[in-house]
DSSP file (Angstrom, degrees, kcal/mol; ACC not computed):
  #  RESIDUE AA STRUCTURE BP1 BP2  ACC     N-H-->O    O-->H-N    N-H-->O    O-->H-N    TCO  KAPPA ALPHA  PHI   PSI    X-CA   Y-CA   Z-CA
    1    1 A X              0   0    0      0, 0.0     2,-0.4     0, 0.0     0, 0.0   0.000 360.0 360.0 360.0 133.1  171.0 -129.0  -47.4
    2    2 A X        -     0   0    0      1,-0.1     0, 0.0     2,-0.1     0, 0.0  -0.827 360.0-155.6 -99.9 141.5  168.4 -129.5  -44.7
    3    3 A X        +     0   0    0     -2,-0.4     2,-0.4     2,-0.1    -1,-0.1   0.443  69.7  52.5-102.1  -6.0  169.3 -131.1  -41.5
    4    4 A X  S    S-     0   0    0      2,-0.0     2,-0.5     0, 0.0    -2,-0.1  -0.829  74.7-122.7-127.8 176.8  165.8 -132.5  -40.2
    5    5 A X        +     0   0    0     -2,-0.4     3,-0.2     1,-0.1     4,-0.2  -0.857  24.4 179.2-109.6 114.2  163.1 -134.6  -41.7
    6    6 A X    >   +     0   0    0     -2,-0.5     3,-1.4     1,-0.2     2,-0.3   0.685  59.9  94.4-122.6 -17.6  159.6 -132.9  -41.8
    7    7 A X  T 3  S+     0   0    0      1,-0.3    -1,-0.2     3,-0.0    -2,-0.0   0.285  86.6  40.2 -37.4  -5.5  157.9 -135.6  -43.4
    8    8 A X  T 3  S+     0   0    0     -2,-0.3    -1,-0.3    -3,-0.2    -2,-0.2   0.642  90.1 122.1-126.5 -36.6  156.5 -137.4  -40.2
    9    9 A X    <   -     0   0    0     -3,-1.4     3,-0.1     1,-0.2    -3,-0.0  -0.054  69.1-117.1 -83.0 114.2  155.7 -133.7  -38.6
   10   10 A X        -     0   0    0      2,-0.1    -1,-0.2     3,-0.0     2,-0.1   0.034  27.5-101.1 -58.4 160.1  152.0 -133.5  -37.8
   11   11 A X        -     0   0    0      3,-0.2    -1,-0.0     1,-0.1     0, 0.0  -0.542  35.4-126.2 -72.9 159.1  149.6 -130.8  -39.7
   12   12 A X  S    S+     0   0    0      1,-0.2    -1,-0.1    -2,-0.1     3,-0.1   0.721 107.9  52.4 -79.6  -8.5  149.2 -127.9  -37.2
   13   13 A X  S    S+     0   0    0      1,-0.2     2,-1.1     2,-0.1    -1,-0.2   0.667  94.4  70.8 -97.0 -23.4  145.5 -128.0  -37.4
   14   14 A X  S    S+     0   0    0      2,-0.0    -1,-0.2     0, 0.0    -3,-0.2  -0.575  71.0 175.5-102.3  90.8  145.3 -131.8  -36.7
   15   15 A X        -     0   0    0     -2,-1.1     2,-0.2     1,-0.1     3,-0.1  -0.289  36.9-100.2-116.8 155.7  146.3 -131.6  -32.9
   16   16 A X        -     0   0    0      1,-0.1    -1,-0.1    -2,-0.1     2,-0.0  -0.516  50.3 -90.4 -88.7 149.0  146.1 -135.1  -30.7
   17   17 A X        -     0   0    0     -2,-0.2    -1,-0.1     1,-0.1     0, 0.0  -0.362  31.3-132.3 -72.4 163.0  143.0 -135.4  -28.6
   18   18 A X        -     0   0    0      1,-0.2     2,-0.2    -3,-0.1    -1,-0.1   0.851  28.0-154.9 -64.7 -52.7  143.4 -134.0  -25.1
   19   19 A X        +     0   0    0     49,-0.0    51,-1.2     2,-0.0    -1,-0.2  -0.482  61.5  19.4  80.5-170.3  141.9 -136.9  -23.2
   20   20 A X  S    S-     0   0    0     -2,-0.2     2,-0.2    49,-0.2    49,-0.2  -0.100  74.4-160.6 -53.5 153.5  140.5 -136.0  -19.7
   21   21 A X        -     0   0    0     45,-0.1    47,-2.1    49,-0.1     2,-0.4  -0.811  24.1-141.1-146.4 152.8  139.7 -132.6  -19.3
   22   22 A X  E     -AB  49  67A   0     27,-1.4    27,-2.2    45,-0.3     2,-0.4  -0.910  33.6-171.7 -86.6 115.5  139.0 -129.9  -15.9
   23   23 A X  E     -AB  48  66A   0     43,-1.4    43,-1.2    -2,-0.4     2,-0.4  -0.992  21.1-128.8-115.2 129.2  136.2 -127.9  -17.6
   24   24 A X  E     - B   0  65A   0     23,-0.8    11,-0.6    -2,-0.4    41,-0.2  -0.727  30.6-161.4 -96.7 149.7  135.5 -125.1  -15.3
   25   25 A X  B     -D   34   0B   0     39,-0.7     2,-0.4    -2,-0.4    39,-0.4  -0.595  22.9-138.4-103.3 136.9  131.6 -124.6  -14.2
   26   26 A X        -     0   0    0      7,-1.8     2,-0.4    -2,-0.2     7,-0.4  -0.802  38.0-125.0-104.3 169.1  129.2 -122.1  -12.8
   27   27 A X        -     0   0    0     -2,-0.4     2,-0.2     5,-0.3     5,-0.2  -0.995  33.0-178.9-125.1 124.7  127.1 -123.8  -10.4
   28   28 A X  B >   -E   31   0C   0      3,-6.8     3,-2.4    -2,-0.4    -2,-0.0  -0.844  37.2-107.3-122.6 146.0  123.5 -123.6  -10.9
   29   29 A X  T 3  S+     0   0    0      1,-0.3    -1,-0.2    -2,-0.2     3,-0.1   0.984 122.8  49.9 -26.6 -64.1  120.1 -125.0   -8.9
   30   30 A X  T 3  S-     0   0    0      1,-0.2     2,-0.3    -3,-0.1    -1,-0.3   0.826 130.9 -90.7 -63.0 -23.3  119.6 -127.3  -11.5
   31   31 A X  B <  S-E   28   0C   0     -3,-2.4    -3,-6.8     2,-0.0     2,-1.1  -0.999  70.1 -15.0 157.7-144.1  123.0 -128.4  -11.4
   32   32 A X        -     0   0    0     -2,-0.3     2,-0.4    -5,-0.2    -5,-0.3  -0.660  53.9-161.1 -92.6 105.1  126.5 -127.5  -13.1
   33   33 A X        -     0   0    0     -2,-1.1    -7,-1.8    -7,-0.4     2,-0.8  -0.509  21.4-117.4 -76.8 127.4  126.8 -125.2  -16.3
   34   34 A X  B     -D   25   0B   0     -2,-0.4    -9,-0.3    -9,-0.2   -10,-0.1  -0.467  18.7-130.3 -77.6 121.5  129.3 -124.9  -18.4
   35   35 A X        -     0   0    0     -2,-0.8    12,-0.4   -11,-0.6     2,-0.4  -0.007  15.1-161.8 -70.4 138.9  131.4 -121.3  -18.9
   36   36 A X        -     0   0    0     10,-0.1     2,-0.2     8,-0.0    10,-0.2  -0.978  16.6-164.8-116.7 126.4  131.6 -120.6  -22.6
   37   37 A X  E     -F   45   0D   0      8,-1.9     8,-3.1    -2,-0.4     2,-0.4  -0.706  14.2-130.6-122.8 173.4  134.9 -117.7  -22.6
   38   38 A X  E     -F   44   0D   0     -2,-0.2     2,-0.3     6,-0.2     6,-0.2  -0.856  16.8-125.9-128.9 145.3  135.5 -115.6  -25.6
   39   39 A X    >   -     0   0    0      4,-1.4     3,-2.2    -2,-0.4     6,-0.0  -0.641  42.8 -90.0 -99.2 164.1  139.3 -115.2  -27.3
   40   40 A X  T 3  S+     0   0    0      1,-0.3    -1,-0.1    -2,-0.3    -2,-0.0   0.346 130.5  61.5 -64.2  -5.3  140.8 -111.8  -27.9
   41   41 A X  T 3  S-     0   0    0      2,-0.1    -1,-0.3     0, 0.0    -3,-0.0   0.773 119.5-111.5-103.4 -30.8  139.2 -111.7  -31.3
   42   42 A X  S <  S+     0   0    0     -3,-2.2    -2,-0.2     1,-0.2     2,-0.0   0.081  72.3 139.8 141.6  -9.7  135.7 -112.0  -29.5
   43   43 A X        -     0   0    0     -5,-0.1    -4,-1.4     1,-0.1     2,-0.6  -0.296  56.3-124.1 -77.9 133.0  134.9 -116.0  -31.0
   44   44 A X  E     +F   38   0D   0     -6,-0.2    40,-0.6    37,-0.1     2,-0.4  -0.652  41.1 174.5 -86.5 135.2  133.3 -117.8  -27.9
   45   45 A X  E     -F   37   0D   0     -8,-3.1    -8,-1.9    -2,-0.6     2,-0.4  -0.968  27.3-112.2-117.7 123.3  135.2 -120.8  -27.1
   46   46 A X        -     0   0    0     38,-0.4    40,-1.4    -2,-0.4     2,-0.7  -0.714  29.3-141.0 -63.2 128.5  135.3 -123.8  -24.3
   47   47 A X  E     - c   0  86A   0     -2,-0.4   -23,-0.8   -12,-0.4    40,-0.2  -0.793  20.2-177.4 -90.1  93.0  137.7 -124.0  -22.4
   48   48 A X  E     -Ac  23  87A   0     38,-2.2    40,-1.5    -2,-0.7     2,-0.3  -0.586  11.9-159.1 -76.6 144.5  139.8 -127.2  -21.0
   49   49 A X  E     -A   22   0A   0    -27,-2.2   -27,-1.4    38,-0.2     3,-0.1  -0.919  10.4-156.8-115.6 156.1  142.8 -127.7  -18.4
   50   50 A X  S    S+     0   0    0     -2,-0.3     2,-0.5     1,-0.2    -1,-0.1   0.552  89.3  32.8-101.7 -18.9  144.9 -131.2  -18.7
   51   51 A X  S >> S-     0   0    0      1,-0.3     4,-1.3   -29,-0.1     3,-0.8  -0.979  79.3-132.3-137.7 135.4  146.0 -130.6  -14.6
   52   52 A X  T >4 S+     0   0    0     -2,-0.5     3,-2.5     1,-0.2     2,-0.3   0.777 111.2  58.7 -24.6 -97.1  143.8 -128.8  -11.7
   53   53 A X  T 3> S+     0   0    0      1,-0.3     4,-2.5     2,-0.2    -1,-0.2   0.103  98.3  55.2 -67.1 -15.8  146.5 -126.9  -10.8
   54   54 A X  H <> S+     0   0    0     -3,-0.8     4,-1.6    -2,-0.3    -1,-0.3   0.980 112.9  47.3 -41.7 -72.4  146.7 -125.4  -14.5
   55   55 A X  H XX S+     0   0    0     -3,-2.5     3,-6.5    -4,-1.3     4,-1.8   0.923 116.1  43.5 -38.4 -79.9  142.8 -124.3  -13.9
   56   56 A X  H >> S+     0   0    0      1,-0.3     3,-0.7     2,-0.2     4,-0.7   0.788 109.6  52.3 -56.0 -48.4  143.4 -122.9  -10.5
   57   57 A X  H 3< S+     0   0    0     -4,-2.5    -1,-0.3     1,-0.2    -2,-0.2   0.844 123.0  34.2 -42.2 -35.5  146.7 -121.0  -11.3
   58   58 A X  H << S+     0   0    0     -3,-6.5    -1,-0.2    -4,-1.6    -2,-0.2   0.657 134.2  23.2-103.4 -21.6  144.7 -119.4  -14.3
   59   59 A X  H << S-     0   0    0     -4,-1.8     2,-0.2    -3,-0.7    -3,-0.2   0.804 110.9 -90.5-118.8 -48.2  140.8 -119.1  -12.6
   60   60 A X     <  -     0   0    0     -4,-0.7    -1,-0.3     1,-0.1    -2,-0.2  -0.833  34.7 -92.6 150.0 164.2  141.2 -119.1   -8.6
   61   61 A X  S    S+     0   0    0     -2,-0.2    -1,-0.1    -4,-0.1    -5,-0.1   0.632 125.9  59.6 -75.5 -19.4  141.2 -121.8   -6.2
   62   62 A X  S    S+     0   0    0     -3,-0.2    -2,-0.1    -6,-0.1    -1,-0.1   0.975  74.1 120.5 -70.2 -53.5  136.9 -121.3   -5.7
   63   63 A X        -     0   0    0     -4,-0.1     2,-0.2    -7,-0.1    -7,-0.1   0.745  60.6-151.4 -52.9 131.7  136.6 -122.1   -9.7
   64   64 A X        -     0   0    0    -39,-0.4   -39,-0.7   -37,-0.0     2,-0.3  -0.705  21.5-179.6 -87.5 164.4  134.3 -125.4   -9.3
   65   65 A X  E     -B   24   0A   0     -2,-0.2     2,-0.3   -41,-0.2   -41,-0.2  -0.909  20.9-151.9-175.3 154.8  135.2 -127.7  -12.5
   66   66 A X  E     -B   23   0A   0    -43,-1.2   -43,-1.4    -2,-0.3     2,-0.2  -0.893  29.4-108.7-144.3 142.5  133.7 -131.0  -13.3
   67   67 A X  E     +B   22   0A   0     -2,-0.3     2,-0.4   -45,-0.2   -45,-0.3  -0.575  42.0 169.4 -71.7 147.9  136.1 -133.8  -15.5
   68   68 A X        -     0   0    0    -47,-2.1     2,-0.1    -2,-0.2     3,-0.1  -0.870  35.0-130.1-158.9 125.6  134.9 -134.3  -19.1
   69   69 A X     >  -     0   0    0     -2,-0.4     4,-2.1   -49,-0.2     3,-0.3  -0.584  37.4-110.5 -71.8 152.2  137.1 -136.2  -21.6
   70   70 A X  H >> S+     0   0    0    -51,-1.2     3,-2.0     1,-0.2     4,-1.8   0.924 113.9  59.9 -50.9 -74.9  137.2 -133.8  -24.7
   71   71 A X  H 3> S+     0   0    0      1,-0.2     4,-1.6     2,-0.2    -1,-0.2   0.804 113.1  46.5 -47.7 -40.7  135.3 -135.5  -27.5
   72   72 A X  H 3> S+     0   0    0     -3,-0.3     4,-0.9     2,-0.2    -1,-0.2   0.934 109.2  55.7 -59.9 -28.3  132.1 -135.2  -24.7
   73   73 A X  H XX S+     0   0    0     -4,-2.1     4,-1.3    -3,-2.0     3,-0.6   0.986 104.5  51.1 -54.4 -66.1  133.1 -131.7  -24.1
   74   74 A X  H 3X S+     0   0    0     -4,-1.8     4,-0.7     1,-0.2    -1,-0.2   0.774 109.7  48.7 -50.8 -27.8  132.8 -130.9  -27.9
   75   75 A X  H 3< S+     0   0    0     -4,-1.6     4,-0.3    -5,-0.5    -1,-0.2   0.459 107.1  54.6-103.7   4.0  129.2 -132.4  -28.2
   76   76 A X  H << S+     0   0    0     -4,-0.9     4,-0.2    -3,-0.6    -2,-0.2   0.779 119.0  32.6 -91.0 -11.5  128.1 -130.5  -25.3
   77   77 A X  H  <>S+     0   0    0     -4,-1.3     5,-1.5     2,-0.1     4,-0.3   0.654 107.4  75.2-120.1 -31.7  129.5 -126.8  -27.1
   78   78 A X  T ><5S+     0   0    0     -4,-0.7     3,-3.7    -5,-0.5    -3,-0.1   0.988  94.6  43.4 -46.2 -60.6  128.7 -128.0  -30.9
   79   79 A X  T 3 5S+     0   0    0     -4,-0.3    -1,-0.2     1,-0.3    -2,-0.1   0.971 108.5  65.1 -72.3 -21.8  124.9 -127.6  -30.9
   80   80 A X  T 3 5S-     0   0    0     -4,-0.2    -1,-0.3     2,-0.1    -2,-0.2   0.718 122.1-107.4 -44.7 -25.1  125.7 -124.2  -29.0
   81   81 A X  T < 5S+     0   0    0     -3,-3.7     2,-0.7    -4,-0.3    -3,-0.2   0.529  80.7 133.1  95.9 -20.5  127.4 -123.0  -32.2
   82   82 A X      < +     0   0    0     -5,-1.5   -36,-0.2     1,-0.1    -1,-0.1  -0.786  23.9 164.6-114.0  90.5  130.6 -123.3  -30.6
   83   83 A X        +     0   0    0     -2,-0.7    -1,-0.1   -38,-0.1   -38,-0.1   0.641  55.5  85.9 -72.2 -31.5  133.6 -125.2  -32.8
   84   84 A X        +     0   0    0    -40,-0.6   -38,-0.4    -7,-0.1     2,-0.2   0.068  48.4 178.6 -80.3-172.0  136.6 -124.1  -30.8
   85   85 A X        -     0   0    0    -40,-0.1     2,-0.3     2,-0.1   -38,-0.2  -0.494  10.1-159.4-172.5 117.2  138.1 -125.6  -27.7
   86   86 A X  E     -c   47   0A   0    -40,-1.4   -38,-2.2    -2,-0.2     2,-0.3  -0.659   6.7-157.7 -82.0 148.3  141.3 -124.3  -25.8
   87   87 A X  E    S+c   48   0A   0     -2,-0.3   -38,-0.2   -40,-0.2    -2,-0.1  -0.981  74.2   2.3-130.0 135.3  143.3 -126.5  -23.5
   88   88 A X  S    S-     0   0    0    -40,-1.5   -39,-0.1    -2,-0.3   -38,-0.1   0.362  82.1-167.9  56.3  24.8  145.2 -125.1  -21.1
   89   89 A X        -     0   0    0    -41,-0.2     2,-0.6     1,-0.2    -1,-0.1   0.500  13.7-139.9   8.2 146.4  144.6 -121.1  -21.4
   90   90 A X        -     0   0    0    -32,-0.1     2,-0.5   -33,-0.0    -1,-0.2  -0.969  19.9-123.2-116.3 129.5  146.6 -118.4  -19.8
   91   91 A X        +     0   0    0     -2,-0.6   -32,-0.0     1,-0.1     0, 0.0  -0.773  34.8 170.7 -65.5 116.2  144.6 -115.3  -18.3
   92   92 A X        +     0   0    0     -2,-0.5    -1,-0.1     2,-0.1   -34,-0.0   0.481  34.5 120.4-121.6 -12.4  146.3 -112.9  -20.1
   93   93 A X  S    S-     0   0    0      1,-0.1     2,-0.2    -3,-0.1     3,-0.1   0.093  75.8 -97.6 -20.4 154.3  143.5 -110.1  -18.7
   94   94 A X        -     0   0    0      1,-0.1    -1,-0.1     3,-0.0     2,-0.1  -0.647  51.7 -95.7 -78.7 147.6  144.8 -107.1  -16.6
   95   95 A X        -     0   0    0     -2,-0.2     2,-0.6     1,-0.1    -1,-0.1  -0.253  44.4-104.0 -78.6 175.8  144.4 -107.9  -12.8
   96   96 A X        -     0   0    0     -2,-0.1     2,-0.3    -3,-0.1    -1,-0.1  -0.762  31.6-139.3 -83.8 123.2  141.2 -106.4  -11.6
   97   97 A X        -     0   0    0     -2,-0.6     2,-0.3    14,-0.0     4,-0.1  -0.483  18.9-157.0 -79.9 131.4  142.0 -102.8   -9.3
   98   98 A X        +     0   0    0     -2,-0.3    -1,-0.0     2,-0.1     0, 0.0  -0.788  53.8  32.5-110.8 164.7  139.7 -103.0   -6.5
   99   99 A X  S    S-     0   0    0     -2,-0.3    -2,-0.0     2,-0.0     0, 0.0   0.401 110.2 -36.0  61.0 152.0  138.8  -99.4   -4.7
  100  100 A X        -     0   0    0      1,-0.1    -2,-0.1    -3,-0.0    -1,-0.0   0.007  41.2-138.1 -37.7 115.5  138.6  -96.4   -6.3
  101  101 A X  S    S+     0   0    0     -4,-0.1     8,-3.6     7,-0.1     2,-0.2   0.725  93.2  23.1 -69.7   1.2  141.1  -95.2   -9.5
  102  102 A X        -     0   0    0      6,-0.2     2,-0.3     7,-0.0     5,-0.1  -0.969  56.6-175.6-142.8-172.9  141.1  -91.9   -7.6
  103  103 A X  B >   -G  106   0E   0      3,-1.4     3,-1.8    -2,-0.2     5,-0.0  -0.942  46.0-100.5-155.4 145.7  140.6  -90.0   -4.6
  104  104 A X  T 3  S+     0   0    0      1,-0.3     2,-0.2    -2,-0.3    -1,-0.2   0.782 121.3  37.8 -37.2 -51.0  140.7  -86.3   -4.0
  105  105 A X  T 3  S+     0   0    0     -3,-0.1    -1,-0.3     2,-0.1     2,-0.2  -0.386 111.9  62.1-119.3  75.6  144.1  -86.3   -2.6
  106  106 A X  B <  S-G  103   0E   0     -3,-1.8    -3,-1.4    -2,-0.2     3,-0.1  -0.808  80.5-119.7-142.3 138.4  145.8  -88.9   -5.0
  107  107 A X        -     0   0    0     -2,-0.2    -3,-0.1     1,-0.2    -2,-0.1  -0.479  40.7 -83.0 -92.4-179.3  146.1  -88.7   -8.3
  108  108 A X        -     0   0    0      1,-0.1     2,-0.9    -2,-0.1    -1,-0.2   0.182  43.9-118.9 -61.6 166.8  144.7  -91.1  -10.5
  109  109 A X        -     0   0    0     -8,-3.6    -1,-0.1    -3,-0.1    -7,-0.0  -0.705  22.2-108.8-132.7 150.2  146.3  -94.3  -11.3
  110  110 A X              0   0    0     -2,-0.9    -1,-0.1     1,-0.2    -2,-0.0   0.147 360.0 360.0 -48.6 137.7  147.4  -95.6  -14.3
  111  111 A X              0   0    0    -17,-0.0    -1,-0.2   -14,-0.0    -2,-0.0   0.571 360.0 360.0-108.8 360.0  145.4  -98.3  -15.7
């Protein structure tokens, strides 16, 4: 016998809208652009945070970001070709080594 009730349990694919979004920005003469980032399978994606401090934890404290409630967010990256949209994203990159990965006397280090 099963003890919960799945009948009310939303489909996974029909997710509740976001609401207000942090969309992080390059900043351009003309004005602001928006960064299109690519998922580990290589599909380019937009990217949202629901909190600043989400953004900055995961991009830097410089990242510039402009608010954009999702559904505008989505017509600015549709005619682009671009269907997905993450909210809240982790950097899951290796941090960046700065300075050389050797030197004549050290050996290298493991990347």
């Amino acid at each position: 016998m099963c003890l919960f009730s799945y009948a009310e349990d939303p489909d996974p694919d029909e997710q509740a809208p976001a609401g207000l979004l942090f969309v992080p920005v390059r900043t351009q003469a003309a004005g602001p652009v928006l960064r299109v980032f690519r998922t580990p399978l290589g599909e380019r994606t937009a990217v949202g945070f629901t909190r600043r401090d989400l953004l900055t934890a995961t991009l830097g404290a410089g990242q510039p970001v402009i608010p954009l409630a999702e559904p505008a967010l989505r017509a600015l990256t549709e005619p682009l070709g671009i269907g997905r949209l993450v909210v809240d994203p982790v950097l899951t990159a290796p941090a960046v080594i700065t300075g050389p990965l050797y030197t004549a006397d050290a050996p290298a280090r493991a990347l």
